[in-house]
C-alpha positions in Angstrom: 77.7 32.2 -86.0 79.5 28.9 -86.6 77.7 26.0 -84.9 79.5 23.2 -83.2 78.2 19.8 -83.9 79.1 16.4 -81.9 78.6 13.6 -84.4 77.0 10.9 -81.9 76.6 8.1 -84.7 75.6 8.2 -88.6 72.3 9.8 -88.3 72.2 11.9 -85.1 74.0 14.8 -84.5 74.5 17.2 -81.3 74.8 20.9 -80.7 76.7 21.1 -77.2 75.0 23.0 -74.6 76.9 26.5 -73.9 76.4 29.6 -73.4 72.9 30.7 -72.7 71.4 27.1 -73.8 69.1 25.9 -71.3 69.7 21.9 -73.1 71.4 20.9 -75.7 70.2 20.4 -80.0 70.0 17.1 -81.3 69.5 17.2 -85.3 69.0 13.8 -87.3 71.1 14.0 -90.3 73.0 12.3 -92.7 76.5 13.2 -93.3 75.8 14.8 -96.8 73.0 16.9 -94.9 75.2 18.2 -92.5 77.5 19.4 -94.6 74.7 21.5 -96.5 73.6 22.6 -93.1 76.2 24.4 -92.3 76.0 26.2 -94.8 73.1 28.2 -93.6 70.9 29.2 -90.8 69.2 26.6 -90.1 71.5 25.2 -87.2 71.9 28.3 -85.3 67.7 28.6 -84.7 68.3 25.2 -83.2 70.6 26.1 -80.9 68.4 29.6 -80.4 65.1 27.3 -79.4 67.7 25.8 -76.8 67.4 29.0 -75.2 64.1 29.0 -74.0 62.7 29.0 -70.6 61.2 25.7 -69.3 62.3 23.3 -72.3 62.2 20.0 -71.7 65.0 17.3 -73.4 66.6 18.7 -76.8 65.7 21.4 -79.1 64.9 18.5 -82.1 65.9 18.9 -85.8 64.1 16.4 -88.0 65.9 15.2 -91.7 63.8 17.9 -93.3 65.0 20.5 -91.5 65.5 23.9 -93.2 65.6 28.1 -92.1 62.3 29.0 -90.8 60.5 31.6 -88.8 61.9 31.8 -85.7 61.7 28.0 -85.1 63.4 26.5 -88.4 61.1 24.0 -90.6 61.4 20.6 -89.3 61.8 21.6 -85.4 60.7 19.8 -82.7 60.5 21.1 -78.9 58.8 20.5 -75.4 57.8 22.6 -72.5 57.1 21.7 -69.0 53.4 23.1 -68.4 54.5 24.6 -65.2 57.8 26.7 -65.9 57.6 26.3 -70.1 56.6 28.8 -72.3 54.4 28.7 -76.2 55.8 30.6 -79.0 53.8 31.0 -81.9 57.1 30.6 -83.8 57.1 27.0 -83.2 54.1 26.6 -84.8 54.2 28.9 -87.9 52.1 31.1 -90.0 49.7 28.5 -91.5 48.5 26.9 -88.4 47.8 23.0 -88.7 48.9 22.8 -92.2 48.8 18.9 -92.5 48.4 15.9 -94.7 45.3 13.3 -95.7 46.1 10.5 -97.5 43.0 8.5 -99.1 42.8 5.2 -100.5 40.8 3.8 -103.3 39.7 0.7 -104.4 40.9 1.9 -107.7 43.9 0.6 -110.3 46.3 3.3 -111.6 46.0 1.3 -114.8 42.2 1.2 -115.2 41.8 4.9 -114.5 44.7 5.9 -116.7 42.4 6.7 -119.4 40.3 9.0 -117.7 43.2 10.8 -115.7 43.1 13.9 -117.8 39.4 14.7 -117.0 39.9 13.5 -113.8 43.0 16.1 -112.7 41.0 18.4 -114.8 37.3 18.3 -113.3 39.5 18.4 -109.9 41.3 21.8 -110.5 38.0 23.1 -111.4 35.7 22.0 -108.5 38.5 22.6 -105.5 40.1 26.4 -105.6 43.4 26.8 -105.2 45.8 30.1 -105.9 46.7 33.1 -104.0 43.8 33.9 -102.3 41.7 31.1 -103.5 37.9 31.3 -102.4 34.6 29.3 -102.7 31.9 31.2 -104.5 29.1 28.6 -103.6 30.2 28.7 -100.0 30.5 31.5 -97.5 30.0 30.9 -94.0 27.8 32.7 -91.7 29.6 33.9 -88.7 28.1 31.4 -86.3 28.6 28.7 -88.7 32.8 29.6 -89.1 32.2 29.9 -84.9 31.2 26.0 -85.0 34.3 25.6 -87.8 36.6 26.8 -85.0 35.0 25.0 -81.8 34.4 21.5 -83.3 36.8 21.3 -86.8 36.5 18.1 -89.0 33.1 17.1 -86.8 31.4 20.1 -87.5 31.9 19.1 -91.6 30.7 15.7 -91.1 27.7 16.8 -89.0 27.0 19.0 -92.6 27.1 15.8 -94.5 30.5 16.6 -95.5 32.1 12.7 -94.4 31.5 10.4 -91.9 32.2 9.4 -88.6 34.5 6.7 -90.4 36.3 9.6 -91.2 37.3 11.4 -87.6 38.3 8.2 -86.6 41.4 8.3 -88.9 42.0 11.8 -88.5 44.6 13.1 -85.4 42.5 14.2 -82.8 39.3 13.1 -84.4 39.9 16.6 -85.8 39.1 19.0 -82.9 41.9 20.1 -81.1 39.8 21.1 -77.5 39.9 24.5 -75.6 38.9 26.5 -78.8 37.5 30.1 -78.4 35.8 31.8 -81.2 36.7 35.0 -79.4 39.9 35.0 -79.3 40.1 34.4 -83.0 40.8 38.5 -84.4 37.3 39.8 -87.0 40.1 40.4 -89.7 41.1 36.2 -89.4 37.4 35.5 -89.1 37.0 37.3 -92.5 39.8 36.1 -94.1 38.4 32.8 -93.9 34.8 33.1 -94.3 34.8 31.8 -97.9 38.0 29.6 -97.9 36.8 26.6 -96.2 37.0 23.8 -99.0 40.4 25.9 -101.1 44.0 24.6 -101.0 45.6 27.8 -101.4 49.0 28.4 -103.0 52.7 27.6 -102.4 53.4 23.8 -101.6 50.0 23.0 -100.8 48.7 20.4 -103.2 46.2 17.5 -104.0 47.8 14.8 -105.5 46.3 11.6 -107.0 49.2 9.0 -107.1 49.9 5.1 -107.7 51.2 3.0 -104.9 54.6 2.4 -106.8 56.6 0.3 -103.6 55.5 -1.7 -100.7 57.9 -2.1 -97.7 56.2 -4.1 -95.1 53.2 -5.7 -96.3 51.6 -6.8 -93.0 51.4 -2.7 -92.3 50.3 -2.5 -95.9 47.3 -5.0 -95.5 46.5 -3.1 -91.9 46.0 0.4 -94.3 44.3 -0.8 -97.0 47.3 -0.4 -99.3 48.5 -2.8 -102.0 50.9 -2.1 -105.1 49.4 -0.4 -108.2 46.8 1.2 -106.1 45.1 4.4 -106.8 45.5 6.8 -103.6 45.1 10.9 -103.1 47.1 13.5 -100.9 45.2 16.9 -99.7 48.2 18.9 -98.3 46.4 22.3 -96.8 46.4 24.1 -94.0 44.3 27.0 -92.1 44.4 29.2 -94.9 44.1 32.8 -94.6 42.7 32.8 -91.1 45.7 30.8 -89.6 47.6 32.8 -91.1 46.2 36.3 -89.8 46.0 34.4 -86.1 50.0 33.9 -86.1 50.1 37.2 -87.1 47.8 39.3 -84.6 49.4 37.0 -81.5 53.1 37.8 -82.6 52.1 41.1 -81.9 50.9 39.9 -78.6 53.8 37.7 -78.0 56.4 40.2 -78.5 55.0 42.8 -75.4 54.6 39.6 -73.1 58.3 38.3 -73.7 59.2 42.1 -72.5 56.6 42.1 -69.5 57.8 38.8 -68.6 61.6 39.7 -69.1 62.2 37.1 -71.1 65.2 37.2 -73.0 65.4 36.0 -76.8 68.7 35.2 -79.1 66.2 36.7 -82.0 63.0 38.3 -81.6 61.2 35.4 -83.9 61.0 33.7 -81.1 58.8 35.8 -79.0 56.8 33.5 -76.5 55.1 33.6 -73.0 55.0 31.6 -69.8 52.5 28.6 -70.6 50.8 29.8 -67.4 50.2 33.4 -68.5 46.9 34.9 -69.7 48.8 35.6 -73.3 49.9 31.9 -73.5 45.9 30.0 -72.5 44.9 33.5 -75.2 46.6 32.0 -78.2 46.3 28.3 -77.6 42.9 28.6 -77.7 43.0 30.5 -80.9 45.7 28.3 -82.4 43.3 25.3 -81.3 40.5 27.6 -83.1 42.8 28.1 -86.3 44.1 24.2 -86.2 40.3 23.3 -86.1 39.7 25.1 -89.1 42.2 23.1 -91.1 41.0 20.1 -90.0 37.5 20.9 -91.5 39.1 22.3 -94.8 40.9 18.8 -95.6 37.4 17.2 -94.9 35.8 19.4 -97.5 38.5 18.8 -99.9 38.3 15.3 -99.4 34.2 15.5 -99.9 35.0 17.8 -103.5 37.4 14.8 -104.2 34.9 12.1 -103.7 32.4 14.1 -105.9 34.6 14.4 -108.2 35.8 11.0 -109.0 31.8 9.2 -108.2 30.9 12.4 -111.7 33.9 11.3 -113.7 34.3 7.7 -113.6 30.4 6.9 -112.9 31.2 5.2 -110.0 29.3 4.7 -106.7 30.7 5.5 -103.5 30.9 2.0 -102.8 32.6 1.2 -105.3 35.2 3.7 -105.2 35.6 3.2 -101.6 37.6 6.5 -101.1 38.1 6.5 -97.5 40.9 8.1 -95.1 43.9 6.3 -93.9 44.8 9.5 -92.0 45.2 12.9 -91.6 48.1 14.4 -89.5 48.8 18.0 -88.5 52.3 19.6 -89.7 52.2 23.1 -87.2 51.2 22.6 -83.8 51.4 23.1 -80.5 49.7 20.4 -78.6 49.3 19.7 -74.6 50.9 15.8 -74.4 51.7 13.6 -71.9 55.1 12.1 -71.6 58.4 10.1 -69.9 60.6 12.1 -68.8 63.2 10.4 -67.1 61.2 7.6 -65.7 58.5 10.0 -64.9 55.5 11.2 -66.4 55.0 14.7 -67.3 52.5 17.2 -68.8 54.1 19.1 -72.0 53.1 21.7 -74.5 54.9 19.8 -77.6 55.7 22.6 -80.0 55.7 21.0 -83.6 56.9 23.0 -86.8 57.3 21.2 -90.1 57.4 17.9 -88.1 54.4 15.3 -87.7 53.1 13.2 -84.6 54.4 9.2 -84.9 53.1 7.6 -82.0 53.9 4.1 -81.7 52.1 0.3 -81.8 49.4 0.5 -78.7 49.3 4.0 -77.8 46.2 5.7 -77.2 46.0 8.0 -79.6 46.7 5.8 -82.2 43.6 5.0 -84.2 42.3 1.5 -82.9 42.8 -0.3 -86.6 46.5 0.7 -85.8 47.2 -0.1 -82.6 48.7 -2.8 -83.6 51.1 -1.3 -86.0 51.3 2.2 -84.2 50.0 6.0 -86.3 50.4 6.2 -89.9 53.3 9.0 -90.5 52.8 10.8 -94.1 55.8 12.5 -95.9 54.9 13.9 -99.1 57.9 14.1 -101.2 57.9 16.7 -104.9 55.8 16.4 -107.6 58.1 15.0 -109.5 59.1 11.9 -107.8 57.6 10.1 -104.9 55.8 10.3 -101.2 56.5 7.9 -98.3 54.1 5.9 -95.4 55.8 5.4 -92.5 54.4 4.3 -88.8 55.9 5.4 -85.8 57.8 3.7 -83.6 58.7 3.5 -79.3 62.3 4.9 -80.4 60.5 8.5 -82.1 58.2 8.6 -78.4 61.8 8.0 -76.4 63.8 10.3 -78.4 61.8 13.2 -80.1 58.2 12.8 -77.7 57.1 10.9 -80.9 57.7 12.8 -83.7 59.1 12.5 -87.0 60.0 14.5 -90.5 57.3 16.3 -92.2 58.5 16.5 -95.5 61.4 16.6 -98.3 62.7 20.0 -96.9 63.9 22.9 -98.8 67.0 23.7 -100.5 66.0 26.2 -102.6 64.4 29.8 -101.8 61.6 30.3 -103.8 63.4 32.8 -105.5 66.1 30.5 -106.4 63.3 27.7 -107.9 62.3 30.5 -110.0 65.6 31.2 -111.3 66.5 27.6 -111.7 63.5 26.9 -113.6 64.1 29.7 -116.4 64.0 28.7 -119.6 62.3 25.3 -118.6 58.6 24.3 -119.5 58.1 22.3 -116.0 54.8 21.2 -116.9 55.6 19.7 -120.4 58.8 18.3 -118.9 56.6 16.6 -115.6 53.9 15.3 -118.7 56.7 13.7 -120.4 57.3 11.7 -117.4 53.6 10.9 -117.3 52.5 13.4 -114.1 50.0 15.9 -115.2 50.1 19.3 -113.7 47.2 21.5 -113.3 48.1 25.1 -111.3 46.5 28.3 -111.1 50.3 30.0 -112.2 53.1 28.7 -113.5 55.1 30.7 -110.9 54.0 28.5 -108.4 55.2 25.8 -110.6 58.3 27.3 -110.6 58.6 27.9 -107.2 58.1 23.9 -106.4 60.4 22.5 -108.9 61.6 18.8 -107.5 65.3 20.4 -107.8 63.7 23.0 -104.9 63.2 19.9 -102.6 65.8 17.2 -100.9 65.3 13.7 -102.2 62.5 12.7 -99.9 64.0 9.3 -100.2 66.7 10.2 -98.2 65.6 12.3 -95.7 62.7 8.8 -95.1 66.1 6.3 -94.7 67.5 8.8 -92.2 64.3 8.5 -90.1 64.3 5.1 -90.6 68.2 4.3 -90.1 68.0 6.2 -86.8 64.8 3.7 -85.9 62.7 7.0 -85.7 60.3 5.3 -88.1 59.0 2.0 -90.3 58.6 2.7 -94.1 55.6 0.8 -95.1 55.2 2.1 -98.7 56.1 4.3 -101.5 53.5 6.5 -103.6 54.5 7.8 -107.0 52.4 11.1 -108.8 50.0 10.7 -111.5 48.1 14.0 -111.3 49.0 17.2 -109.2 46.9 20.1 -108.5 48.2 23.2 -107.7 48.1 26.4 -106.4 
């Protein structure tokens, strides 16, 4: 299907309403984006979401945006609570897979010559792979029922963190209205023993050198300043999340026939927000998105572990402590304008992060001032941004922003592009150490796979969707 596009100025772009769109699409691009865009599918799921009962405003495409399940990567899109609907393709398989960025008190010069035991001693203490598991750890069932009802808290409440720590973390890390129940025996199994495990694909954990700072006064507000050690835990809900999407798709697909709903693609299989099916999932996506949130915060205890055993340094004086974590795959309840009026909204969220602006509520209170840290982790070969949000991302996209680099390679493609090539000798050579539990997963996230993160950050920040505070460069990557 060819897609019709409105250019509205440099960096946004519309897909007129026609047809059986309920609103129009409004994608954020460059020019040069565009034109790749076309070129595949990506486009026509934005006009599909368009479709949907109850949306509110645009179907949004961030920068990043690239083919997904139903939803495409780096959508965006807003139901009214009365007449909207959920689909758990707007959310995506691995439910609340997010970022955490730390900060150290740490020179990337000074620990240069420990970072080969360091990356090292890190792939060994957190697992990560296909199907990655901890041996020491295997949660009862009532203790993975507490993982699901009160997420990051119920890991600090182990010892796992601090109350320091929820503060900087979206949502204090418990999404409310989570039901154990609700959450399938074959999830609950799944992820029994992966609490604490990054998994495979693009999930990482990343120890990197503040390379850049943009706008110092932000800087100073995070605790960032140039040559500074930091690390990124990108991870999701693991196996459970994924078998949740899975079992209410299922679901999803009799109720959009019961309710006579009619879909452009069957992907996008939803129910009325107001339906037994819809409140059903929620609280099991709330139940899945809570166990993400205490995964990071185990990863990010394994991290601190790590670096107190190899560089014989205190917790004090490491100071390893969260600027914040964000959610990547959500579906949140949200207050927002709507045409001068205020209005309760499910705020569907796929490959796109929250970026509330200076003095909003949910903004952490040592940001208010500057407005919610936004984290866009780039390749591991080049570079990860900061940004904050901004009033123009709450007016325009219900305050949202990019996620990521994007895709534009299939895994498949990565693998056949990276023939022949060594990726982890030629990623050493440029002084970034790799540590993976395959090399086809190396393979799979060669930088070529990825847009130039750079880019896709100026298009967020040309359009005023967001403020670049600094620029992160990898020392050390761990993957799965």
């Amino acid at each position: 299907m060819t897609i019709k596009l409105q250019k509205i100025d440099e960096w946004r772009w519309r897909i007129p309403r026609e047809g059986d769109m309920r609103t129009e699409g409004l994608v954020y691009a460059s020019r040069a984006m565009i034109r790749a865009l076309q070129q595949e599918q990506a486009l026509e799921q934005v006009r599909n979401v368009a479709t949907l009962p109850g949306i509110v405003g645009p179907a949004l495409a961030m920068p990043d945006i690239h083919w997904g399940y139903g939803f495409p990567i780096g959508g965006v899109a807003a139901f009214d609570a009365e007449h909207g609907v959920v689909s758990p393709g707007g959310v995506g398989y691995d439910i609340n897979c997010g970022v955490r960025l730390l900060r150290s008190e740490l020179e990337a010069d000074a620990l240069q010559p420990k970072l080969e035991n360091l990356a090292n001693s890190l792939f060994q203490k957190v697992p990560s792979g296909v199907g990655s598991h901890r041996s020491d750890l295997r949660l009862t069932r009532t203790e993975e029922r507490h993982v699901l009802e009160l997420g990051a808290d119920w890991a600090v409440r182990q010892g796992f963190g601090n109350d320091t720590d929820l503060d900087h973390i979206e949502a204090r890390g418990t999404l409310p209205g989570a039901d154990p129940d609700l959450v399938s025996e074959r999830a609950m199994e799944r992820g029994r023993n992966q609490l604490g495990t990054l998994g495979s694909g693009n999930h990482f954990l990343e120890i990197q050198r503040v390379e850049t700072i943009h706008d110092e006064e932000a800087a100073r507000a995070l605790g960032l300043f140039p040559g500074q050690v930091t690390v990124s835990i990108h991870t999701g809900s693991r196996g459970l999340g994924y078998q949740v999407c899975d079992d209410f798709l299922k679901v999803m697909q009799r109720a959009a026939r019961k309710y006579e709903i009619s879909l452009p693609d069957r992907q996008l299989c939803c129910a009325p927000l107001q339906s037994p099916e819809a409140r059903d999932y929620l609280a099991a996506m709330a139940g899945a998105a809570n166990y993400a949130f205490a995964n990071r915060q185990m990863i990010t205890s394994q991290v601190r572990e790590t670096f107190e055993q190899v560089l014989q340094l205190s917790p004090a004086d490491l100071r390893l402590s969260v600027i914040y974590d964000v959610c990547h795959n959500i579906a949140k309840w949200e207050e927002h304008q709507v045409d001068g009026k205020k209005r309760r909204l499910c705020v569907h969220r796929k490959g796109a992060t929250r970026a509330f602006p200076p003095g909003h509520p949910e903004t952490p209170a040592a940001y208010r001032h500057i407005g919610q840290p936004v984290l866009i982790p780039g390749d591991m070969g080049r570079y990860s941004y900061v940004m904050l949000g901004t009033e123009a991302a709450l007016a325009e996209t219900f305050g949202s922003s990019c996620h990521g680099a994007g895709r534009v390679l299939s895994r498949r493609a990565a693998k056949k592009r990276a023939r022949g090539h060594d990726i982890i000798a030629e990623l050493a050579a440029q002084g970034i150490l790799v540590r993976a539990a395959g090399r086809a997963t190396v393979a799979e996230e060669i930088p070529e796979a990825y847009k130039d993160v750079a880019e896709v950050v100026n298009v967020m920040e040309q359009a005023g969707l967001g403020r670049i505070v600094a620029r992160l460069k990898p020392l050390a990557v761990i993957k799965g």
